[in-house]
C-alpha positions in Angstrom: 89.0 -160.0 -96.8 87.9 -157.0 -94.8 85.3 -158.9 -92.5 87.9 -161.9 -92.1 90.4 -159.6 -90.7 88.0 -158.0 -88.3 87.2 -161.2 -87.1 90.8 -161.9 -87.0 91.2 -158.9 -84.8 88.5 -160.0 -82.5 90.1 -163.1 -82.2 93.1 -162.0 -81.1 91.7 -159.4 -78.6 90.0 -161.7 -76.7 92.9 -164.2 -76.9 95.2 -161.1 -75.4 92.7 -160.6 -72.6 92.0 -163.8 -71.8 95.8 -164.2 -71.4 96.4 -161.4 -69.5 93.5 -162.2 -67.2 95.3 -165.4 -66.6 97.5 -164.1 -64.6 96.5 -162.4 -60.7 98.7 -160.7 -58.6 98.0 -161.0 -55.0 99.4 -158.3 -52.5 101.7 -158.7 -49.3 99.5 -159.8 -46.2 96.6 -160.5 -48.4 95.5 -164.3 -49.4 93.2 -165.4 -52.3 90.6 -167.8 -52.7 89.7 -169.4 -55.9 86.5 -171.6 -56.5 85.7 -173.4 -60.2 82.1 -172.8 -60.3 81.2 -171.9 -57.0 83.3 -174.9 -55.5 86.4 -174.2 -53.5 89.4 -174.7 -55.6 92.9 -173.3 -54.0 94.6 -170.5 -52.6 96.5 -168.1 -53.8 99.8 -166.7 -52.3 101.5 -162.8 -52.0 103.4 -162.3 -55.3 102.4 -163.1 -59.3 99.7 -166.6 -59.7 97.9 -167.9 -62.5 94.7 -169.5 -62.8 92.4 -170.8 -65.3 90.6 -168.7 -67.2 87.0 -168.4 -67.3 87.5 -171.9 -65.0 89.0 -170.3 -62.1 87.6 -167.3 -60.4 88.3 -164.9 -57.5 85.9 -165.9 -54.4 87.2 -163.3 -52.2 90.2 -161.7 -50.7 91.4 -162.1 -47.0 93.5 -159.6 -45.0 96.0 -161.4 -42.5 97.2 -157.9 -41.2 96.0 -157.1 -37.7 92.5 -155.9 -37.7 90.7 -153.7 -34.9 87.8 -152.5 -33.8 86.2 -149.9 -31.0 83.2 -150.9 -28.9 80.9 -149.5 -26.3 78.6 -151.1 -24.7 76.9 -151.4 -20.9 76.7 -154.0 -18.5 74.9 -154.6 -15.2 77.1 -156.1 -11.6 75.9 -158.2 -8.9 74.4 -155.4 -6.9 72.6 -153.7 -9.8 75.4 -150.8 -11.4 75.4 -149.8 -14.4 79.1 -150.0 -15.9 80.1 -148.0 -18.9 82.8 -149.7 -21.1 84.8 -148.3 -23.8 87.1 -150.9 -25.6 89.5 -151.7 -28.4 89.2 -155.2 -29.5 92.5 -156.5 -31.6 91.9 -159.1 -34.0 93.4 -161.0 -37.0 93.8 -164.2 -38.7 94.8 -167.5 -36.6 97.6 -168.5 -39.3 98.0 -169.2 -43.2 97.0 -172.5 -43.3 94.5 -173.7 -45.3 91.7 -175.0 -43.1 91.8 -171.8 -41.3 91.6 -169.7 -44.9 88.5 -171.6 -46.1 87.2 -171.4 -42.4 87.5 -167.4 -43.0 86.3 -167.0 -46.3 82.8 -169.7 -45.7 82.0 -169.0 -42.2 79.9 -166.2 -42.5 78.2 -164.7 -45.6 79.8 -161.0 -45.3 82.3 -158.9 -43.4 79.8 -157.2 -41.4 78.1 -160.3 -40.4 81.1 -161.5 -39.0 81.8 -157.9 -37.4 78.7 -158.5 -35.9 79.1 -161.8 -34.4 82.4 -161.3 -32.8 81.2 -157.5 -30.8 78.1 -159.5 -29.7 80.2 -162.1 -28.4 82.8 -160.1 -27.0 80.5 -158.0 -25.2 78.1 -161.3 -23.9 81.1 -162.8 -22.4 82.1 -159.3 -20.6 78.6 -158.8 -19.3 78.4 -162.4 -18.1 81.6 -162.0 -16.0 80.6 -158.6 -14.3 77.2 -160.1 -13.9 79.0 -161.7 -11.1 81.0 -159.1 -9.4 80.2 -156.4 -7.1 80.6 -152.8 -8.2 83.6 -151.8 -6.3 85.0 -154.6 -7.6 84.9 -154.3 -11.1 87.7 -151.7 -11.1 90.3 -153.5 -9.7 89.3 -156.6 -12.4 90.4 -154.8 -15.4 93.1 -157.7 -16.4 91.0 -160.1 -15.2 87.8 -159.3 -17.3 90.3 -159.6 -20.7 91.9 -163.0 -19.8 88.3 -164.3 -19.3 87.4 -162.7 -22.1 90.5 -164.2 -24.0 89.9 -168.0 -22.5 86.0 -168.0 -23.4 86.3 -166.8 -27.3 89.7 -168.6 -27.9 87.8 -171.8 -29.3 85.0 -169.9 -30.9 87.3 -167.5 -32.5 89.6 -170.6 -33.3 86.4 -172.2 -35.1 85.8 -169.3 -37.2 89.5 -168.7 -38.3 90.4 -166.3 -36.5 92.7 -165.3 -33.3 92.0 -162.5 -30.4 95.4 -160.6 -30.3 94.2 -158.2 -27.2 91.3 -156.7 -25.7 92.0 -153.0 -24.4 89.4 -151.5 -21.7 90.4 -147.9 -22.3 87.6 -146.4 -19.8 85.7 -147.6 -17.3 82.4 -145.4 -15.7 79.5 -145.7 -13.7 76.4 -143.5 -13.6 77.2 -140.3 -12.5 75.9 -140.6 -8.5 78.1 -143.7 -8.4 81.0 -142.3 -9.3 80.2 -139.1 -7.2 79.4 -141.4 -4.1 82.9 -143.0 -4.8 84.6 -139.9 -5.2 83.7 -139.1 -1.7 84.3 -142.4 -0.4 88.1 -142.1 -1.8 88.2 -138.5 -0.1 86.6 -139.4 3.2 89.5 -142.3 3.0 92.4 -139.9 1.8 91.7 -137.7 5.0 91.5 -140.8 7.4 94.8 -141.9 6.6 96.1 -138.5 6.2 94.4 -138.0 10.0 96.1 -141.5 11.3 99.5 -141.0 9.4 99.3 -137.1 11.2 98.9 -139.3 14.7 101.6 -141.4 14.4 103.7 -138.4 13.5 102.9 -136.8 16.7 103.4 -139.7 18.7 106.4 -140.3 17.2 107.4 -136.9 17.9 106.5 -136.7 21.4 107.6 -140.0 22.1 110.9 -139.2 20.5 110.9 -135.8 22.6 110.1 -137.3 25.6 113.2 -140.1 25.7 115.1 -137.4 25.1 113.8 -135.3 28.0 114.6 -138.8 29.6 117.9 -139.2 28.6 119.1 -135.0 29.5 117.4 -135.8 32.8 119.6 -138.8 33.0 122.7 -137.2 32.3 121.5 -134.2 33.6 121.7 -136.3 37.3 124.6 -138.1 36.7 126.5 -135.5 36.4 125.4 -133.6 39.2 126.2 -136.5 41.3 129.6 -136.5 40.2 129.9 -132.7 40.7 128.4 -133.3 44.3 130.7 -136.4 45.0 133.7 -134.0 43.6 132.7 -131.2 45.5 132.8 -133.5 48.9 135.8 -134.6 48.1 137.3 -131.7 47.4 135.8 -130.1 50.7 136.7 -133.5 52.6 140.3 -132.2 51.4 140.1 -129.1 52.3 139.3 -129.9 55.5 142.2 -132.7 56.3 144.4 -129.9 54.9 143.1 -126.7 57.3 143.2 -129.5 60.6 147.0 -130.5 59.5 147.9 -126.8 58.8 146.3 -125.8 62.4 147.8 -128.7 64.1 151.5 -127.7 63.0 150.7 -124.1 63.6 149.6 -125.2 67.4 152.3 -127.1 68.0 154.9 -124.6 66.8 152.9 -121.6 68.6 153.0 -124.2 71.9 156.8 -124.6 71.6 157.2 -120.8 71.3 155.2 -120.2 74.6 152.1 -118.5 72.3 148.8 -118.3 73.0 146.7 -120.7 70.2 143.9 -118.7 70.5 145.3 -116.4 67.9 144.9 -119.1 65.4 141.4 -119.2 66.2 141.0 -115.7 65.8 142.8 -115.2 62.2 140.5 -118.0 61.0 137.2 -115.9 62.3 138.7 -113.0 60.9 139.8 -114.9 57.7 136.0 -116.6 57.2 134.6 -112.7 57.7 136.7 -111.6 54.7 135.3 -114.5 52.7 131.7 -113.8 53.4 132.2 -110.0 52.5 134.2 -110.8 49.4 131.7 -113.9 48.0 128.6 -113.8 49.3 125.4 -112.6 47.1 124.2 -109.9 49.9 124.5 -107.1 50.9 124.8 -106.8 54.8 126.2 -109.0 57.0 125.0 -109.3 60.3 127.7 -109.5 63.4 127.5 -109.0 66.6 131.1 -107.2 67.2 130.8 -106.8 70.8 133.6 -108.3 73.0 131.5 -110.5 74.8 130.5 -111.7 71.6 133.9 -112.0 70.3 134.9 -113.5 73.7 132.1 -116.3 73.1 132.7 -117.3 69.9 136.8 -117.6 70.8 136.0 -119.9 73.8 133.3 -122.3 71.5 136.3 -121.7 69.0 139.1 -123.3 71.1 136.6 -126.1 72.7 136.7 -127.5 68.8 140.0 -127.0 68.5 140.6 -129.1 72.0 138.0 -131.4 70.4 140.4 -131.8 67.5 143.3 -132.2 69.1 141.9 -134.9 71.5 140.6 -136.7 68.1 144.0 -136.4 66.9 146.0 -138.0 69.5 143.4 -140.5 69.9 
């Protein structure tokens, strides 16, 4: 009775655990493959699955999260640089499909053997494309180095199972005199334009003083024309004013029986005045002798006969 009972026990231990082992559960973003001795079988979704026992067994588990992955590697351009690159490579599964789960899980014989294949061809299909640039040009080519990257592993990657998300060139360097060398050439450059942008500046600026030099000059003139053209106006009128104002005092001095030359003389006296009160100097020169004073009245009254003759003309 004891050594059945055992037995029963045994029994029933195994038939518990082969029971519980029936039953898999398979985490979120996670699929599992199940062979039936060593054959592909079926997969097995996110949440609680069975399977046979000890028919059924777990070939492997596959992540469809994102995946990534740092690399660093050299290449060579055109005209013989070395270029430094230092990149993130972004990676996951192409879909949940089945083709493309038994295409992950068979392809390669480990993870690190596929690790392996997909830097190698990452980096070959970077090197081959700088292989064909020119060293100043390979900075400027960061976007397109990744979409030709992108193009030539989207099949390949396709054919294994898997998808290229992105491809990140964080950095970029050359050998140390090559980026000194283009240091200098971006300084050399910086001042040159700083020179030429400096040259316009002044040009503008003189240009810009010089119209308006121009334009005071202009105005400048103008209105000193106007101020001459006022002032002979105004002199022109002053003039028409001081012959009517003689010719009425003539005439009434001639009907009183008076002798015009008076006339003659207040206005000499008159224009002395004016020099003393307005003029700049100092002295003014006059000869005050009465021959003097008798000249100057007789060249006086010729104008004033001169006048009066253009007058009555």
């Amino acid at each position: 009775m004891e050594a059945s009972s055992v037995l029963l026990y045994i029994f029933l231990f195994f038939i518990v655990i082969i029971v519980f082992s029936s039953f898999v559960t398979v985490k979120q973003g996670t699929i599992v493959v199940i062979t039936v001795f060593g054959k592909y079988r079926r997969i097995l979704t996110p949440g609680l699955n069975f399977k046979i026992p000890l028919i059924e067994n777990i070939y492997s588990k596959i992540s469809i999260q994102n995946r990534s992955v740092e690399l660093e590697f050299q290449a060579v351009t055109f005209d013989q640089a070395n270029v430094y690159f230092k990149a993130m490579l972004l990676y996951s599964v192409l879909n949940q499909e089945e083709e493309t789960i038994k295409n992950v899980a068979f392809k390669f014989v480990d993870e690190r053997n596929l690790m392996q294949a997909l830097i190698r061809t990452v980096e070959g299909s970077i090197r081959a494309f700088v292989a064909t640039k020119r060293q100043s040009e390979v900075l400027i080519l960061r976007r397109d180095i990744v979409e030709h990257v992108k193009e030539q592993l989207d099949n390949i990657l396709e054919g294994w199972g898997y998808h290229l998300q992105d491809l990140q060139l964080n950095d970029i360097t050359f050998d140390d005199v090559i980026m000194k060398s283009m240091s200098q050439v971006v300084a050399s450059n910086n001042l040159k334009a700083a020179a030429e942008n400096e040259g316009q500046a002044l040009l503008i600026t003189k240009t810009k003083a010089a119209e308006a030099e121009g334009n005071a000059i202009k105005i400048s003139a103008e209105a000193e024309r106007q101020a001459a053209q006022l002032r002979g106006q105004g002199i022109a009128l002053f003039r028409e004013e001081v012959a009517k104002g003689m010719t009425v005092a003539a005439k009434e001095m001639q009907e009183a029986n008076m002798d015009t030359s008076v006339i003659l003389f207040t206005m000499w006296t008159e224009s002395i005045k004016h020099f003393a009160e307005n003029s700049k100097g100092n002295v003014i020169f006059l000869d005050g002798s009465s021959d003097a004073m008798q000249r100057t009245m007789k060249e006086m009254m010729s104008l004033n006969l001169l006048h009066t003759d253009a007058v009555k003309k």
